[in-house]
C-alpha positions as CSV (number, residue, x, y, z in Angstrom):
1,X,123.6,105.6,112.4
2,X,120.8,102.8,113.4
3,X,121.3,101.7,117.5
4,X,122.8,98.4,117.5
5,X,122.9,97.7,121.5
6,X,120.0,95.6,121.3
7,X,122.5,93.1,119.7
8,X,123.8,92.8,122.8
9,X,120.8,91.7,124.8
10,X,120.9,88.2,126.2
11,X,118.6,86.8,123.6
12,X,121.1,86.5,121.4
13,X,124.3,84.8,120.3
14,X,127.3,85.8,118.7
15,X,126.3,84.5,115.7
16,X,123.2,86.4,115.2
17,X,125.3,89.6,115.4
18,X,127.5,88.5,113.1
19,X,124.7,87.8,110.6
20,X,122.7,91.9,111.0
21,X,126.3,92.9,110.5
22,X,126.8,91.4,107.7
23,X,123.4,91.5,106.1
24,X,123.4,95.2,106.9
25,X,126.7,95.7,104.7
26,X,125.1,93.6,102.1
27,X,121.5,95.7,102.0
28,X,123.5,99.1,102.0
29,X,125.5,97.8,99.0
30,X,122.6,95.9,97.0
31,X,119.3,97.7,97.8
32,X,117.4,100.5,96.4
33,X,113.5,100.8,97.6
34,X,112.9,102.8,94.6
35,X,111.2,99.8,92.4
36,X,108.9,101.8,89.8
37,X,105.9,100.9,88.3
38,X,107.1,97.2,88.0
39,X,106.4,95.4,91.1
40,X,106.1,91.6,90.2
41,X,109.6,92.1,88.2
42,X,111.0,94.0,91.1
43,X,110.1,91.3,93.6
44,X,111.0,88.6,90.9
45,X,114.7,90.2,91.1
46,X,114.9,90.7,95.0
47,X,113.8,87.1,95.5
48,X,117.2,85.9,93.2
49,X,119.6,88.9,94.7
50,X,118.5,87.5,98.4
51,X,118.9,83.7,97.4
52,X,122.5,84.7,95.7
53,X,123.4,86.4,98.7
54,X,122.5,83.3,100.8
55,X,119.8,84.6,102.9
56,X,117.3,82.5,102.2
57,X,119.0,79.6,103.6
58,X,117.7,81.4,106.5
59,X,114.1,81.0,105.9
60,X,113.9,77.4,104.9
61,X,114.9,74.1,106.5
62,X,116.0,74.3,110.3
63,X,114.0,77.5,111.5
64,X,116.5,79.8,113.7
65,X,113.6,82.4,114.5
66,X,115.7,84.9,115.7
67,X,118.2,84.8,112.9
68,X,114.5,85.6,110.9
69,X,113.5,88.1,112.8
70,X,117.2,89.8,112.5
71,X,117.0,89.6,109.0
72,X,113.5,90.9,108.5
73,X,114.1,94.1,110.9
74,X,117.3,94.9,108.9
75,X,116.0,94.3,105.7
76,X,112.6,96.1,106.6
77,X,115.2,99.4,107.3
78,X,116.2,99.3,103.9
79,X,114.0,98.4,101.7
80,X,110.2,97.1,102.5
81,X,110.0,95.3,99.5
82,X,113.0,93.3,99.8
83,X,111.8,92.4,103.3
84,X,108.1,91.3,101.8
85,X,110.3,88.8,99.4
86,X,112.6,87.4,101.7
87,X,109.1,86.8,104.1
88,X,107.3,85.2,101.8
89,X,109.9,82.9,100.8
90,X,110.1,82.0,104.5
91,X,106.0,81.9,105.2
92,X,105.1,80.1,101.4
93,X,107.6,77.1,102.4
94,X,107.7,77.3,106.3
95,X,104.9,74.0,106.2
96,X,107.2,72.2,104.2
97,X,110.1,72.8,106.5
98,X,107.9,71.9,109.1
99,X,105.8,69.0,107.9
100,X,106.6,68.2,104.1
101,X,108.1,64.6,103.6
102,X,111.8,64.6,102.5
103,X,110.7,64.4,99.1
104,X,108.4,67.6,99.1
105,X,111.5,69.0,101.1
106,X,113.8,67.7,98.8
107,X,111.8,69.0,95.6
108,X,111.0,72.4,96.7
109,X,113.6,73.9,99.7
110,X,116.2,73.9,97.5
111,X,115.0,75.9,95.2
112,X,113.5,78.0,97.1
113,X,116.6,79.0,98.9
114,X,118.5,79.8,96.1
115,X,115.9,82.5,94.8
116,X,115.4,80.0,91.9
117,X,111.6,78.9,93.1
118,X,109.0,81.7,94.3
119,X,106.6,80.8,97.6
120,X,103.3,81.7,98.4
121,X,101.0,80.7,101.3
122,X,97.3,80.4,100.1
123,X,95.0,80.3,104.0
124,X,92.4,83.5,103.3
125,X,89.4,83.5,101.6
126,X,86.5,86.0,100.8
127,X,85.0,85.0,103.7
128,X,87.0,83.3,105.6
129,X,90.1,85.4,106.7
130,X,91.0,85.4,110.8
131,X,88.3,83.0,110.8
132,X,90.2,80.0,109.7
133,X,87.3,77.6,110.7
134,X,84.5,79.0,108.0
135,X,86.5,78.2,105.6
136,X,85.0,76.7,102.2
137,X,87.5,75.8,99.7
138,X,87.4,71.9,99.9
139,X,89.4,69.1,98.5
140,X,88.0,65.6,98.1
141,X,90.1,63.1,97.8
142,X,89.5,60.6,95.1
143,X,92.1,57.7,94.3
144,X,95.8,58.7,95.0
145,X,94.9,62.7,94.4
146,X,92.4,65.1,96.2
147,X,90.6,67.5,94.2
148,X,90.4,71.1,95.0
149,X,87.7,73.6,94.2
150,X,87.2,77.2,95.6
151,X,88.8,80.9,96.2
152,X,91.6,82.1,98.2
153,X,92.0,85.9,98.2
154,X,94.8,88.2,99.7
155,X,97.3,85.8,98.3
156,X,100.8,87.8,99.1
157,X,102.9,86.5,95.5
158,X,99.9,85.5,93.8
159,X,100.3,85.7,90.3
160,X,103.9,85.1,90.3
161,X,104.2,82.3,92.4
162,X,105.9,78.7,91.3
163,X,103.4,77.3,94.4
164,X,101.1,77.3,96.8
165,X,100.6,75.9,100.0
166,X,97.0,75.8,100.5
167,X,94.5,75.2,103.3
168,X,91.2,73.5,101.9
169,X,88.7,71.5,104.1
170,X,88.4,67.9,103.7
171,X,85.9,67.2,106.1
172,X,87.6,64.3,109.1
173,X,85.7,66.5,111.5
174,X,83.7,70.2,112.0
175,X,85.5,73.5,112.2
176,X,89.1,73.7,112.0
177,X,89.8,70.1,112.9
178,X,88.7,69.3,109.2
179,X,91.7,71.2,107.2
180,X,94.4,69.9,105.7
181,X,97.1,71.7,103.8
182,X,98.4,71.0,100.3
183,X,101.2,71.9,97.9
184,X,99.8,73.2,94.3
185,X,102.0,73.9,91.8
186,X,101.2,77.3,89.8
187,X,101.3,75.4,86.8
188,X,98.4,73.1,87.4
189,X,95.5,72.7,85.6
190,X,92.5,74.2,87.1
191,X,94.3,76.9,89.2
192,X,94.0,80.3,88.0
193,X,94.5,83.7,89.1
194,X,91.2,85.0,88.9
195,X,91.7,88.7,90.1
196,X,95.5,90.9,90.6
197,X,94.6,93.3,93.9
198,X,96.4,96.6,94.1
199,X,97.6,98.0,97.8
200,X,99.2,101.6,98.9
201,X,102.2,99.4,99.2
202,X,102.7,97.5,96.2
203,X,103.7,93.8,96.1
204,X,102.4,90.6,94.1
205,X,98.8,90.3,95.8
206,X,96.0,88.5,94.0
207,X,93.3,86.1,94.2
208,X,93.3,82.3,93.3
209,X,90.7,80.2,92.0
210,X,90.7,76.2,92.2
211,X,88.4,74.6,89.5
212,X,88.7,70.9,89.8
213,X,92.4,71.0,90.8
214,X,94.1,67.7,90.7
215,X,96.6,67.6,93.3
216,X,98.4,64.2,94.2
217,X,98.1,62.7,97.5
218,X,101.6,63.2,98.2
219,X,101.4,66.7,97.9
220,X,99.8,66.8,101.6
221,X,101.6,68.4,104.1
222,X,101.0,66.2,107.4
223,X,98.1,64.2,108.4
224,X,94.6,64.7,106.8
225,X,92.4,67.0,109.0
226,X,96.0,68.5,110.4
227,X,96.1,71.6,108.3
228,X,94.9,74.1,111.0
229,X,97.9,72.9,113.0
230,X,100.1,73.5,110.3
231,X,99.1,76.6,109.4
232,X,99.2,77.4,113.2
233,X,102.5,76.1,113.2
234,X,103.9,78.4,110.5
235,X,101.9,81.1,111.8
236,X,103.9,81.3,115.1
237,X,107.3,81.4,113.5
238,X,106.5,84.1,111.2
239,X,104.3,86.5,113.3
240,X,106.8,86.9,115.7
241,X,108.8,87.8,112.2
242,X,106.2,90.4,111.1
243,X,107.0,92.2,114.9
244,X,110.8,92.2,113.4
245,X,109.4,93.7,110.5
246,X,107.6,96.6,112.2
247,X,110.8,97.0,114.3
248,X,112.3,97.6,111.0
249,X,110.1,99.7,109.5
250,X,109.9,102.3,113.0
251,X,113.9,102.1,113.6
252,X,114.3,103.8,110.4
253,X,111.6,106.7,110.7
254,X,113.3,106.9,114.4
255,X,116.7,107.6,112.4
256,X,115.1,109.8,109.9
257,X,112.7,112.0,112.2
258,X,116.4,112.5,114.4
259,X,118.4,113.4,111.7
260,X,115.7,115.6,110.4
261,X,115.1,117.2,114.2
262,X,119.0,117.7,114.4
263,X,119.2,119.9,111.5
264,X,116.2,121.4,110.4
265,X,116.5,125.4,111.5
266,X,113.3,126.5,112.8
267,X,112.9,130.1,115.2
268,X,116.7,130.8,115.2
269,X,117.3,127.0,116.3
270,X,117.0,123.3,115.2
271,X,113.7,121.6,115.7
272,X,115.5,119.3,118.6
273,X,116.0,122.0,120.7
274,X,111.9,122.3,121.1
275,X,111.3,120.1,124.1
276,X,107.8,118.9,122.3
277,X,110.0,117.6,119.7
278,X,112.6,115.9,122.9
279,X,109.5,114.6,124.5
280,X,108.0,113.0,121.2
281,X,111.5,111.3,120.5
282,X,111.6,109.8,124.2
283,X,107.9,108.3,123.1
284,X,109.7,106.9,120.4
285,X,112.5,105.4,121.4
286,X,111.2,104.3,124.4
287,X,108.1,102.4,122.3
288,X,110.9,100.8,120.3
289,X,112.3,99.3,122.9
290,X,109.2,98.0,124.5
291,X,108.1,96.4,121.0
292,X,111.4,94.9,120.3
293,X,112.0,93.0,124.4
294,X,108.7,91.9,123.4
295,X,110.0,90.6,120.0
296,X,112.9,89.0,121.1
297,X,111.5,87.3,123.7
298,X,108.8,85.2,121.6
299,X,111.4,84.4,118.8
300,X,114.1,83.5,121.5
301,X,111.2,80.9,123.6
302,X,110.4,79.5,119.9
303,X,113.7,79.0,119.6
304,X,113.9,77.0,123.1
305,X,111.4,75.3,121.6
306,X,108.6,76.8,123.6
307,X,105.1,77.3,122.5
308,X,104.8,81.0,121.6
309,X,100.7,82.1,120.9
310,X,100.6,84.0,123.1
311,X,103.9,85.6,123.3
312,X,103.9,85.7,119.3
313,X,100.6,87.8,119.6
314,X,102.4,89.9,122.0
315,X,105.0,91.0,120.1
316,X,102.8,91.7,116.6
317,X,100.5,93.8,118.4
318,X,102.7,95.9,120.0
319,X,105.5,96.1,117.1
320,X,103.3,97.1,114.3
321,X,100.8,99.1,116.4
322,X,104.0,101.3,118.1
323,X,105.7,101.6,114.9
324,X,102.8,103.1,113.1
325,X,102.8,105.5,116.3
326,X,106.6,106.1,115.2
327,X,106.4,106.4,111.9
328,X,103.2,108.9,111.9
329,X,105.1,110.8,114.6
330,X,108.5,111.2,112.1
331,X,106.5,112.0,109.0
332,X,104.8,114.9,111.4
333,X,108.2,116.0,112.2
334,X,109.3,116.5,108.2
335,X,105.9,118.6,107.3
336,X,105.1,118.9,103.8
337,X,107.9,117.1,103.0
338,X,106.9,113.7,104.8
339,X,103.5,113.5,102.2
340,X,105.8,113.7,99.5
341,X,105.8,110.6,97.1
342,X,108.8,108.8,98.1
343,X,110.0,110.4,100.7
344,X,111.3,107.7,103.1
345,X,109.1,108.6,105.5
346,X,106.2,108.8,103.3
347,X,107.2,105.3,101.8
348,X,107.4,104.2,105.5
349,X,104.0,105.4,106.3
350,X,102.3,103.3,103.6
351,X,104.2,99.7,104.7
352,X,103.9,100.0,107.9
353,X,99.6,100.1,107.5
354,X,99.4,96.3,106.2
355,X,100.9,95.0,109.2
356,X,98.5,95.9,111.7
357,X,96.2,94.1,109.7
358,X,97.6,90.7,107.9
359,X,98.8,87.7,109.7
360,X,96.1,88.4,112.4
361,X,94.8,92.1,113.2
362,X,95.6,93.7,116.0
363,X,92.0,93.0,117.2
364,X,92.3,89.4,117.1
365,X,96.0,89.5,118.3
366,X,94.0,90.8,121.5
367,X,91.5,87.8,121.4
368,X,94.6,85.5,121.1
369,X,96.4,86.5,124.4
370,X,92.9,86.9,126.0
371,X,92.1,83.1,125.3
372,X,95.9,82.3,126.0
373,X,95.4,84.1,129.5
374,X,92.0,82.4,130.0
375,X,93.2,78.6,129.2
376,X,96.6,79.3,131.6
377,X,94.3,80.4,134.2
378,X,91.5,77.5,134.1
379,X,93.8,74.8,136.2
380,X,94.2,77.2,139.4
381,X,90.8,77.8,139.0
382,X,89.8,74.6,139.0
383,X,92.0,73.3,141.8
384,X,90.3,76.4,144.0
385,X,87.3,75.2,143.5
């Protein structure tokens, strides 16, 4: 049985308890993280069960982050894949709940809440991936459209995407302040998927090319030479999400590697009476805790309406790095068994690897609180001097 007492904790309301309950009866009746060989058919078919269930009303419009974050730690315990497709909806259309005009919003959230519409959020390229400011995919605006040519690679639902939101440069200033972010349709001409990109942990992945790509004007999400603070924008609702995710993801090796522990018969007793194995699952539970107060915190100030870059980075550092401490742990716990293909664990260990590495590594997660810490500490520096 997964510990629920966290519920409690003051950074939520009764309502958010009221939604892992009932999202946890709904996922134990509805998912099964055994998906074959068919991925994009697999995520296809999560994306409609999660929009029929209503949970994706979740991830567009008004942004509750901790409702989010809730529903991507409980789904993340059952199934990964069903938590990478209820994400994606959430990240692909985030701008537009955040910046699209009422008709974008109009044409596209819809849809995309009710599972009937499939999200995708197009900012990396082949050589421009933490580094948002070298990117090179441009768009030139020409009449009531803007033109797009280049790449974007590491596209999570590329391939089976109904649209992008993408990130080209369009040149109002140098660096970052010359971005501005777009809505593609799959469907237009002169976007192609150019390359499908396989991971230990299947899901849609691929790479996009633009080829004179005629996007209308109104398309634009925000300002021209705004996209970096759009993307930005999105970025620190749903990093704080992929912490939840992690949280997810080590919760459930914590259940397993107890459960194992508890029974397994090892020397004439169970492997929990070996106080190596007690000490290991203090480390555990302990780190669990640590990553989600950390967690909570950042999606609780966003939701106060705070500005969360630092805490964000905070919480996805620690989550993902402590559950892939978690999960190793478990699937050392199981032996043999933990390397076998589909074990939970095993399935666990695989997921849980991406995360330390997309939506900002854990290396630049560092640099973002360092800078954070820095620019916080300028004014009392300056007024001491």
């Amino acid at each position: 049985m997964a510990d629920k007492t966290y519920l409690d904790w003051p950074f939520f309301d009764a309502r958010h308890a009221a939604l892992e309950q009932a999202l946890d009866t709904w996922a134990s009746a509805n998912l099964a993280p055994t998906h074959g060989r068919d991925v994009d058919g697999a995520c296809r078919a999560l994306v409609r069960q999660l929009g029929a269930g209503g949970w994706l009303d979740h991830a567009v419009g008004a942004i509750d982050t901790r409702a989010i974050c809730l529903i991507r730690e409980t789904l993340a315990r059952h199934d990964g894949l069903a938590d990478f497709a209820f994400a994606m909806q959430g990240l692909g259309s985030g701008a537009i709940s955040l910046f699209g005009s009422a008709a974008n919003k109009e044409r596209y959230l819809a849809r995309v809440a009710r599972g009937e519409a499939i999200a995708a959020f197009a900012l990396s390229e082949p050589e421009a991936g933490s580094d948002v400011a070298a990117m090179q995919c441009a768009a030139v605006r020409d009449g009531d459209e803007y033109v797009i040519d280049g790449e974007k690679t590491w596209i999570s639902n590329g391939g089976i995407a109904d649209f992008y939101v993408v990130f080209a440069r369009t040149g109002e200033a140098p660096g970052a302040r010359g971005i501005s972010a777009f809505i593609v349709d799959a469907d237009t001409p002169g976007l192609s998927v150019a390359e499908r990109i396989e991971v230990i942990a299947p899901h849609p992945l691929a790479r996009l090319r633009f080829d004179s790509c005629r996007v209308p004007a109104s398309q634009r999400l925000g300002e021209a030479g705004q996209g970096f603070k759009v993307a930005m924008a999105t970025l620190d609702v749903f990093r704080t999400s992929v912490a939840a995710a992690a949280l997810g993801f080590a919760r459930r090796a914590f259940d397993e590697a107890i459960a194992h522990a508890s029974t397994r018969k090892m020397f004439g007793q169970t492997l929990a009476d070996f106080q190596l194995t007690q000490a290991k699952l203090a480390e555990m539970a302990t780190g669990i805790d640590a990553a989600a107060l950390l967690t909570y915190r950042a999606a609780w100030q966003r939701d106060q309406g705070r500005k969360v870059t630092k805490e964000a980075a905070m919480a996805k550092m620690t989550a993902t790095e402590t559950a892939q401490k978690v999960i190793d742990a478990a699937l050392q716990m199981f032996g043999g068994m933990g390397v076998v293909s589909e074990h939970p664990v095993e399935r666990l260990y695989r997921e849980i690897r991406a995360l330390r590495i997309y939506e900002g590594a854990t290396e630049v997660q560092q640099l973002i609180i360092a800078r954070e810490l820095l620019r916080e500490a300028a004014p009392a520096a300056d007024g001491k001097a």
